[in-house]
N, C-alpha and C positions, 0 to 999 in steps of 0.2 A: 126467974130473974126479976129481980127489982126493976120496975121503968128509972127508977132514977140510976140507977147503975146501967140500965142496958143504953140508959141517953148518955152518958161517961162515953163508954166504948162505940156509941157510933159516932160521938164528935172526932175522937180519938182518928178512928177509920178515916173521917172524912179529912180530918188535919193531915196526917199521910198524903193521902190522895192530892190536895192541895199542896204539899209541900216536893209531892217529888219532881227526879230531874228527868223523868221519859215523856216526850211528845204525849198526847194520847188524844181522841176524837171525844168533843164537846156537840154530842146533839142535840142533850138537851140540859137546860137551867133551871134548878132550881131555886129559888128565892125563899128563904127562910123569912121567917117574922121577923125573929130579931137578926135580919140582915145578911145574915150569912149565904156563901150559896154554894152550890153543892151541883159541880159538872158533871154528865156523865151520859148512860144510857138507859131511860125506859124501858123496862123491860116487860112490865108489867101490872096491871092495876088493880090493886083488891079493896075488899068492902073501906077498913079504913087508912092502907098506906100504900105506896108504891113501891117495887123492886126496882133499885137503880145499879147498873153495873156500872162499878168505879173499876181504878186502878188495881186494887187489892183484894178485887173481886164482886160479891154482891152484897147491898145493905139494904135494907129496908126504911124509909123513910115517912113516919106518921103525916095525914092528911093535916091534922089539928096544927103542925108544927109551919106549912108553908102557907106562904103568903102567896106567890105564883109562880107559874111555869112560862118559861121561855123556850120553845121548842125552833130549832135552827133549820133552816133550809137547810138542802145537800151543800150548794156552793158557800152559805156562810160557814159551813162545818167546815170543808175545805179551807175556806181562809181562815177560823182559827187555827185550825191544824200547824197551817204555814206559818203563824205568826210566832206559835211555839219555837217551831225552826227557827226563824229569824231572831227571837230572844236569843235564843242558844248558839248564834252564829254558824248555825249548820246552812246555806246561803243557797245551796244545791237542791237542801229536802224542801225548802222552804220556796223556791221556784217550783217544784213539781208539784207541790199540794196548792201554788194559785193557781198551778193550769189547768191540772184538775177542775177549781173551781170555774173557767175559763170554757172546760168542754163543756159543760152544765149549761153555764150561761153567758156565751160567749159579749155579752152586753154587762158584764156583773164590774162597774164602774171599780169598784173597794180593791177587788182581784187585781183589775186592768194599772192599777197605782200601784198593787204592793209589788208585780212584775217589773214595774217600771224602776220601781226604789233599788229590788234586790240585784238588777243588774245594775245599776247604777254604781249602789255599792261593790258588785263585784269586778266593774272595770277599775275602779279605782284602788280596790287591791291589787289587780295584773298591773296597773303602773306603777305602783312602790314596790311590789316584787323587782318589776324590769329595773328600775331605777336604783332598788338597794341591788342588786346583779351587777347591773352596767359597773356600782360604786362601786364594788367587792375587786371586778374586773379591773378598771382602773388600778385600785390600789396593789392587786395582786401583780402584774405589769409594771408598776413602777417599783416593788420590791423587788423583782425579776433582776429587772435593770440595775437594780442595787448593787446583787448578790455579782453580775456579770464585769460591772464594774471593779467590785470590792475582790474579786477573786480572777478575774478573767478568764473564767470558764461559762457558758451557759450550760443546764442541765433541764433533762424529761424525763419520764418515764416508760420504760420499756418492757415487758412482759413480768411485771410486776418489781421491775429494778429499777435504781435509778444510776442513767449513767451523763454521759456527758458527752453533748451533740456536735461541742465546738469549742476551741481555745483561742485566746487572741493572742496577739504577737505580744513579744515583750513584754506578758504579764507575770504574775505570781504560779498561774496554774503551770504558763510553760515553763518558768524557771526548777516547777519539782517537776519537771519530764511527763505531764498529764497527758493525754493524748483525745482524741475524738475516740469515742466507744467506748470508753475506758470503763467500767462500773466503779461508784462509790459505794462499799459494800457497808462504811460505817461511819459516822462522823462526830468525833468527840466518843462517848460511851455509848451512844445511839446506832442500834444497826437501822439502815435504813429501806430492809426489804419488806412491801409492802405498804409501805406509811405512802402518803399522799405526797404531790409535787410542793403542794401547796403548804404544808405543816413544815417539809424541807427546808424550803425557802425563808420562813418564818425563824427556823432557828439558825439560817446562815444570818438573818441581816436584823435581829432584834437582839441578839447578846449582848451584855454588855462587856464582855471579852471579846477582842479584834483575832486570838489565836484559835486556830483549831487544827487539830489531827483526824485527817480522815487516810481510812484504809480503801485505798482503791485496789482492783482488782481488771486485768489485761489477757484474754487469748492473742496469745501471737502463731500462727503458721511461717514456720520458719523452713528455707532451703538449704537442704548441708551442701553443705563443699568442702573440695580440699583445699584446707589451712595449712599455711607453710608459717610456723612459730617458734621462734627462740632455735634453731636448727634442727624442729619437729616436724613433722608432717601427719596430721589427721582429719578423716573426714568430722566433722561439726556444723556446730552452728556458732563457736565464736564464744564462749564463756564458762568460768572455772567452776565447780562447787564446792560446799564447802556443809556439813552438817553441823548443825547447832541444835544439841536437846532432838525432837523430833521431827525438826525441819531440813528439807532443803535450800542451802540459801546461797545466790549469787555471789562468787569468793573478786571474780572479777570479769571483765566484756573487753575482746582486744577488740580494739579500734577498726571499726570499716568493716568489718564482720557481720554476718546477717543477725545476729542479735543486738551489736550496737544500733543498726542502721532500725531495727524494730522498737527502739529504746530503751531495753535492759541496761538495767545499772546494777554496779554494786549493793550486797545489800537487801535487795527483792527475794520473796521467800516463792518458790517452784512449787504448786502446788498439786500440778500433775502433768503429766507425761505422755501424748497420746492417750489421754480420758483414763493412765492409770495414776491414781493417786501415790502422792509421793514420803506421804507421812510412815517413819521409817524405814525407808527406803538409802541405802548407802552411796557413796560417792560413784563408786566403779560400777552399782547395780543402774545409776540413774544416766554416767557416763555410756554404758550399752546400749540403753534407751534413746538418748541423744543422738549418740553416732549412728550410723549406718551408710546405705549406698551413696555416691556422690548424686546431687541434683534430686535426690525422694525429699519428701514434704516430712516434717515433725510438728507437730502442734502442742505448745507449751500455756499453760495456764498460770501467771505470775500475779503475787500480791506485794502492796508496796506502802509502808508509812511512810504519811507524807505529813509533815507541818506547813502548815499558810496562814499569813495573815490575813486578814482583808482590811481593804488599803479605803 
């Protein structure tokens, strides 16, 4: 190989080397004639060049070509090391490679600074963390309040649902019959299983539409008894059905009845029956299901559109 071509391919090497983005240990310096210099590790020294391990592996470097060598103590290695780190904002590698320098020589001034700097720096990260946190919080809590006012319901999340913890009097949630537990299973075309409280919130009180429809969803336990109706008598729970397509749906709730007083309304689609699902399933097969002994327990599962504004 041609020296001027094999000097091509080892600027080449070293330009890499110098250019990349991995940390790497600088023990020793080379200083070239014309300026350049070339980190790395001796490896070894022959009649007219040195073996230096770089980045990219081994190169050989002509005697003729440097000007001098700079060889680094342990702890200057270490503190360059760290300051790689600290370029790079890596703030953690670049504390352990001053202390390093620091077991060495626990007197090593340069180290004892650059310790000093990178906590420095990193306390004042953990306080714009806290502080954009604490903001985030704030404003998440006054959305809350938004949402609690604009609808008067407050909502959490509960084993990956979101339902609804508390209603206030006289607002919009109680006027559509919401209830504490209720789940919001969808609001607007959004289902909202699994989504965050926080993205919830966000799309109750940043819309620019004040209307929304959500699908809430209710287990009610309800107690039969004997109903005396229209000069009937049977055991129930207080309400008609009626199928639509492949629904069960609330035909009507007598009054004072355990399903009124649970707040079934007209209209509420039944979606299962003692944990059996109710999608087609017929009037008289669901009325069997309902009825039974006076005073036994039933457990109904009901869903219900609801339109609300927020106010």
């Amino acid at each position: 190989m041609k020296k001027g071509l094999a000097f091509v391919i080892f600027t080449l090497a070293v330009s890499i080397f110098l250019t990349g983005g991995e940390p790497r240990i600088y023990a020793d310096t080379i200083i070239l004639k014309d300026g350049r210099r070339i980190e790395g590790l001796i490896l070894a020294e022959q009649q007219d060049c040195y073996i230096v391990k770089i980045k990219i592996g081994t190169t050989k470097v002509e005697k003729a070509m440097i000007e001098k060598i700079d060889r680094l103590s342990s702890e200057e290695n270490f503190l360059n090391f760290g300051n790689q780190y600290l370029d790079s904002k890596n703030y953690d590698s670049a504390l352990e490679q001053y202390k390093k320098a620091l077991d060495i020589n626990p007197d090593y001034q340069p180290a004892k600074d650059a310790v000093a700097k990178v906590e420095k720096i990193k306390k004042e990260i953990e306080e714009q963390k806290r502080a954009e946190m604490e903001k985030k919080k704030k404003e998440f809590e006054e959305k809350k309040a938004a949402a609690e006012k604009g609808f008067g319901f407050r909502l959490d999340i509960a084993n990956d649902q979101l339902k609804i913890i508390s209603v206030n009097a006289d607002s919009g949630a109680e006027a559509a019959g919401l209830k504490q537990n209720d789940q919001i299973i969808q609001i607007n075309n959004q289902l909202t299983k699994g989504e965050s409280l926080e993205k919830i919130i966000n799309l109750l009180v940043k819309g620019e539409s004040t209307s929304y429809h959500l699908l809430a969803q209710r287990e009610v336990e309800l107690t039969r008894k004997k109903i005396d109706y229209q000069k009937h008598t049977f055991v129930g729970v207080g309400i008609f059905l009626d199928v639509a397509g492949n629904d069960l749906i609330v035909n009507s709730v007598i009054v004072g009845e355990p399903a009124d007083l649970a707040g079934l309304r007209p209209r509420d689609k039944v979606i299962s029956i003692n944990g059996k699902p109710t999608a087609g399933v017929s009037v008289n097969d669901a009325a069997e299901l309902i009825g039974g002994t006076e005073l036994s327990n039933v457990t109904l599962v009901i869903q219900r559109s609801v339109d609300i504004e927020r106010k």
